[in-house]
C-alpha positions as CSV (number, residue, x, y, z in Angstrom):
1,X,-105.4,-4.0,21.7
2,X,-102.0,-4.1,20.8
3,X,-101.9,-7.9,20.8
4,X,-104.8,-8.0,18.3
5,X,-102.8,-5.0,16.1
6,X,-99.4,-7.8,16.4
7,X,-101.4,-10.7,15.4
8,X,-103.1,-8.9,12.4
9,X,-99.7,-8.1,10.9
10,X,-98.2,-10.6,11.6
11,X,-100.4,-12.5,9.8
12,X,-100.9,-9.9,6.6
13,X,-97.0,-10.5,6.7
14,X,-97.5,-14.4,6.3
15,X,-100.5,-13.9,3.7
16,X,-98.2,-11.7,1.9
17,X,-95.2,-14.5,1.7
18,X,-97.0,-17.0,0.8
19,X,-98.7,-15.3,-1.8
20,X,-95.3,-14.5,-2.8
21,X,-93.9,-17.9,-2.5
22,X,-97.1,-19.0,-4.7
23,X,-96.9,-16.4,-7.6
24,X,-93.5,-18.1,-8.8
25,X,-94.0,-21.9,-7.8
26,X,-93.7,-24.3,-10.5
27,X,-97.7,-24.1,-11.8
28,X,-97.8,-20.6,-11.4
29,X,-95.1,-20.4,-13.6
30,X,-97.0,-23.1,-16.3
31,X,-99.8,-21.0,-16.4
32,X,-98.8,-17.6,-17.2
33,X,-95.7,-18.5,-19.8
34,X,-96.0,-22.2,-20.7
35,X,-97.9,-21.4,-24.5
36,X,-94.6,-19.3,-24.8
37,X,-92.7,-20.6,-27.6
38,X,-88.9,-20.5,-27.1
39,X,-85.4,-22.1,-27.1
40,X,-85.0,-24.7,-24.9
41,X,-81.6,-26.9,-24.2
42,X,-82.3,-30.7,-23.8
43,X,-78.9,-31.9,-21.8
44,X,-77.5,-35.9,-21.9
45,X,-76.0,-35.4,-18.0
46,X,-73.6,-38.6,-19.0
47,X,-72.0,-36.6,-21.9
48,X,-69.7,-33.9,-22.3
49,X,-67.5,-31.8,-24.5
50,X,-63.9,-31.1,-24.2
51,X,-64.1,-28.3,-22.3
52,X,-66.7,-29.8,-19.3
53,X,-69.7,-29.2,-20.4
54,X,-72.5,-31.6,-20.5
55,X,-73.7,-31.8,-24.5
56,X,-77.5,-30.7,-25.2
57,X,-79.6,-29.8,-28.1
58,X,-81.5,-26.9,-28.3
59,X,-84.7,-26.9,-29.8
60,X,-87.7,-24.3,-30.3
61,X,-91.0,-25.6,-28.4
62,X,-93.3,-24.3,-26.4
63,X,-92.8,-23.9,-22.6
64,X,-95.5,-26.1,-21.4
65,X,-93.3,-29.1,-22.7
66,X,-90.7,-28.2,-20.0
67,X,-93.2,-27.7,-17.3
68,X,-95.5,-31.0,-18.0
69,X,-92.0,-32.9,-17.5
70,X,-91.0,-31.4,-14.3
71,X,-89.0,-34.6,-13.1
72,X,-87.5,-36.2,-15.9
73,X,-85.0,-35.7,-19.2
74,X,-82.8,-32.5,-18.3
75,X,-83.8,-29.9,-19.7
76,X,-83.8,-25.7,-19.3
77,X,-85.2,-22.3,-20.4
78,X,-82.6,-20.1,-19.7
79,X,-83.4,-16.2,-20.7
80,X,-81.0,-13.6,-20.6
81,X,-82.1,-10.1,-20.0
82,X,-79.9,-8.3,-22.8
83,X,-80.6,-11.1,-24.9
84,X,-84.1,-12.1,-25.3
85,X,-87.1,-11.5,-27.5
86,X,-90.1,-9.9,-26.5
87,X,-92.1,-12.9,-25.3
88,X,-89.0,-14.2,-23.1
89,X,-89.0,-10.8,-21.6
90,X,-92.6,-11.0,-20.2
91,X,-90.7,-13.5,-17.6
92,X,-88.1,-11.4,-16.9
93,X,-90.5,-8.5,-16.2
94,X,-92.6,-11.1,-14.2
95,X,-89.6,-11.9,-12.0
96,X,-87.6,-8.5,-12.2
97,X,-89.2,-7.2,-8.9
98,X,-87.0,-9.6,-7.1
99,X,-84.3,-7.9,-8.1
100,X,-85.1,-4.5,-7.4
101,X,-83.0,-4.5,-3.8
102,X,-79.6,-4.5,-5.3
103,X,-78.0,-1.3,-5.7
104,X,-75.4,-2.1,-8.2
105,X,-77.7,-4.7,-10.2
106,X,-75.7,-4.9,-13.9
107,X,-77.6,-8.1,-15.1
108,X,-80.4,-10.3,-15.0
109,X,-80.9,-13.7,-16.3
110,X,-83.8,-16.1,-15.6
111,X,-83.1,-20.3,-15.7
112,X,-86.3,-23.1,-15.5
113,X,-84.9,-26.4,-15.1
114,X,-86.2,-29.7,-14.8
115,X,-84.4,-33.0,-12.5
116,X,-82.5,-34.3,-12.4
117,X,-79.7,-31.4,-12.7
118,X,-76.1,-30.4,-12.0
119,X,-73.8,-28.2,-13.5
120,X,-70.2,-28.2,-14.5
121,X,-67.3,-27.0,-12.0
122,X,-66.1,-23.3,-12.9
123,X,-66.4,-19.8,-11.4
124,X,-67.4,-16.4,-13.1
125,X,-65.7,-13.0,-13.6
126,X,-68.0,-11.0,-11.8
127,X,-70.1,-10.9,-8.7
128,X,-73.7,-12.6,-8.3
129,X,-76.3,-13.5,-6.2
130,X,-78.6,-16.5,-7.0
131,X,-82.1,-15.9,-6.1
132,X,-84.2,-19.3,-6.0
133,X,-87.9,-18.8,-6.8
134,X,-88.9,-22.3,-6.5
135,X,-87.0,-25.8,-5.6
136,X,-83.8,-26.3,-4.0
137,X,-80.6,-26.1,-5.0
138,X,-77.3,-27.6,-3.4
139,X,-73.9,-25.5,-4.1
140,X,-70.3,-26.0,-3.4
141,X,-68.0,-23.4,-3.5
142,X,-64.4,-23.8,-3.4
143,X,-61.5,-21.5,-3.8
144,X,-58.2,-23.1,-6.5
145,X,-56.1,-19.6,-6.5
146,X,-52.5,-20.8,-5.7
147,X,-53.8,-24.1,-5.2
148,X,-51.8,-25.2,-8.6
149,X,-48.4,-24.2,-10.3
150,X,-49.8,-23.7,-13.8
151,X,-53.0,-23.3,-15.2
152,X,-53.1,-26.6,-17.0
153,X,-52.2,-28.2,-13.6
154,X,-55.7,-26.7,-12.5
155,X,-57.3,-27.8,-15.4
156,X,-56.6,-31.1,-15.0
157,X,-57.7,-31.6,-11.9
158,X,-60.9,-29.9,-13.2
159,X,-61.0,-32.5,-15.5
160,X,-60.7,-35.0,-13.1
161,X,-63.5,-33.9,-11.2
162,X,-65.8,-33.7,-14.1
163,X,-69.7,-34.8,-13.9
164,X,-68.9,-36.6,-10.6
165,X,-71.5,-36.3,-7.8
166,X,-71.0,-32.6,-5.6
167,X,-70.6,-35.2,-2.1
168,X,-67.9,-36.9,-4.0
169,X,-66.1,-33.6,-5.1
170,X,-66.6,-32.4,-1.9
171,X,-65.0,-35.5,-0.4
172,X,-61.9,-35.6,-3.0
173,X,-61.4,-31.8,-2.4
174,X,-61.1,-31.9,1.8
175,X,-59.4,-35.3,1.8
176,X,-57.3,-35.9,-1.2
177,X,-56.6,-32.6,-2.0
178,X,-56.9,-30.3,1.4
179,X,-58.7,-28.0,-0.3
180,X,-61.5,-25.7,1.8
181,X,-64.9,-25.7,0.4
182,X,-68.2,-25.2,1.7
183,X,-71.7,-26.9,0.6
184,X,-74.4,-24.5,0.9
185,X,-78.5,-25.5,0.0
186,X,-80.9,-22.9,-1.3
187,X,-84.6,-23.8,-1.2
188,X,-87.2,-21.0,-2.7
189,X,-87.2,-17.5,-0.8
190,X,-83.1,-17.9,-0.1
191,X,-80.7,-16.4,-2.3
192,X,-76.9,-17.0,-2.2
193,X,-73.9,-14.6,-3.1
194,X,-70.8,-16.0,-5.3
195,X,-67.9,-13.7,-5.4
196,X,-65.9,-13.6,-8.5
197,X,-63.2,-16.0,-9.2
198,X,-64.8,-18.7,-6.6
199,X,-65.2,-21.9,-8.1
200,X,-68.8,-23.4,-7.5
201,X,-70.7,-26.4,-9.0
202,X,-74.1,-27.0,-8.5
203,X,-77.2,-29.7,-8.8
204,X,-81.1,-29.5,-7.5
205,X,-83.1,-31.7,-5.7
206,X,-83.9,-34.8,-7.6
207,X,-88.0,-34.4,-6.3
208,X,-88.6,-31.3,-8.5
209,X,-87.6,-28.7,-11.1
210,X,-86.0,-25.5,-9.6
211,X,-86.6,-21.8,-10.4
212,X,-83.8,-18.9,-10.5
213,X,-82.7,-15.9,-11.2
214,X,-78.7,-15.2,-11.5
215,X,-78.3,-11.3,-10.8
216,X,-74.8,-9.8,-11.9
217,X,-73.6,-7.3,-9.0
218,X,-70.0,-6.5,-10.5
219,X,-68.6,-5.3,-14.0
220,X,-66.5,-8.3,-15.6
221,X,-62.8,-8.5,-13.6
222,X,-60.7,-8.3,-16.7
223,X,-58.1,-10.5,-15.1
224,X,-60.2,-13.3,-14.1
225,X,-62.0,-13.5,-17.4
226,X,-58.5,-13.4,-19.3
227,X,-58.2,-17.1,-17.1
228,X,-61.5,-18.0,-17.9
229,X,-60.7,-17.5,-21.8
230,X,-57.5,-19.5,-21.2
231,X,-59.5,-22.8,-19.4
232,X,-62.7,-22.6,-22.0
233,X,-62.2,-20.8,-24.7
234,X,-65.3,-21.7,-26.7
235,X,-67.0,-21.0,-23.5
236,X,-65.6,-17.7,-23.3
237,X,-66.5,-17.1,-26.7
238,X,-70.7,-18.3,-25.9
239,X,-70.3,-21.4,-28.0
240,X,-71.3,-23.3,-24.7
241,X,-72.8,-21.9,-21.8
């Protein structure tokens, strides 16, 4: 009897998943937002600005156009919770109960990329946890505090490192520089906590688009963001992020 009770939920807890796993997969995600119309950023990955950033254009189309092109040009809707119109926010509702088992939640935001993908080496000035809803992502975090005798030393050697594969960084970090760092993958159903002030740079499986959610845990740290203004400071300012 209490076999039969174990394999029953058991397998309600599998159902469950699954249905889980299913409601934020890519199509899912096509069918219930993609005749939104929106702002999406269209990224050149062999480009960047002055300040590390790969260049894009942002244009207004509907979302369908990003999620009929799942593996292809670069591109991503990227919706902020405190900044978003009222059809953007339907996603954010849609994905908000993920978030609900943080106590000291401060910030949602909601990013639907396509492949191929990586992003520029920096860290924040607060606390978050990643939350993949569907693909896989592949992190390395490192840690530069008194790794360099000024801050334009460590910009340089973030300039250096710029738009180069995350192996190769990874590689010219241990063995060139002796620096610690720590490669971490994050498929759909993991999440993955960054602490303030670590530097992290990331890129997704080149098979398929990937599905997030960056939740805030932490106010800004004054100090760190006074060093982020001073290595971006259009960044700082939102003119590129």
């Amino acid at each position: 009897m209490y076999l039969i009770l174990l394999i029953i939920i058991l397998i309600a807890i599998a159902t469950y998943y699954h249905k889980l796993k299913n409601k934020y997969s890519w199509n899912s995600m096509k069918r219930e937002f993609g005749e939104l119309y929106g702002s999406v950023k269209c990224y050149d990955l062999n480009t960047h600005d002055e300040e590390q950033n790969f260049k894009y254009d942002e244009l207004k189309m509907k979302y369908k156009e990003v999620f009929e092109n799942e593996i292809g040009t670069p591109k991503m809707i990227k919706i902020e919770e405190d900044d978003c119109d009222k059809n953007d926010m339907k996603i954010i509702d849609y994905c908000r109960p993920l978030s609900h088992g943080y106590r000291t939640f401060k910030g949602l935001t909601i990013r639907i990329q396509t492949t191929p993908w990586k992003y520029s080496t920096h860290f924040d000035s607060y606390d978050q946890v990643i939350q993949v809803l569907y693909g896989q992502k592949i992190w390395l975090l490192f840690d530069l505090h008194n790794k360099f005798k000024t801050t334009k030393d460590e910009l340089n050697f973030i300039k250096q490192i710029c738009g180069k594969d995350i192996f190769e960084i990874e590689s010219i970090l241990k063995h060139k520089k002796g620096i610690n760092c720590e490669i971490k993958v994050t498929k759909a159903g993991q999440s993955i906590y960054i602490p303030k002030g670590v530097y992290h740079v990331t890129q997704s499986s080149p098979n398929e688009g990937c599905i997030f959610m960056n939740i805030v845990t932490s106010h800004t740290d004054e100090l760190l963001f006074h060093k982020f203004r001073e290595l971006w400071p259009n960044w700082s300012r939102g003119i590129q992020k």
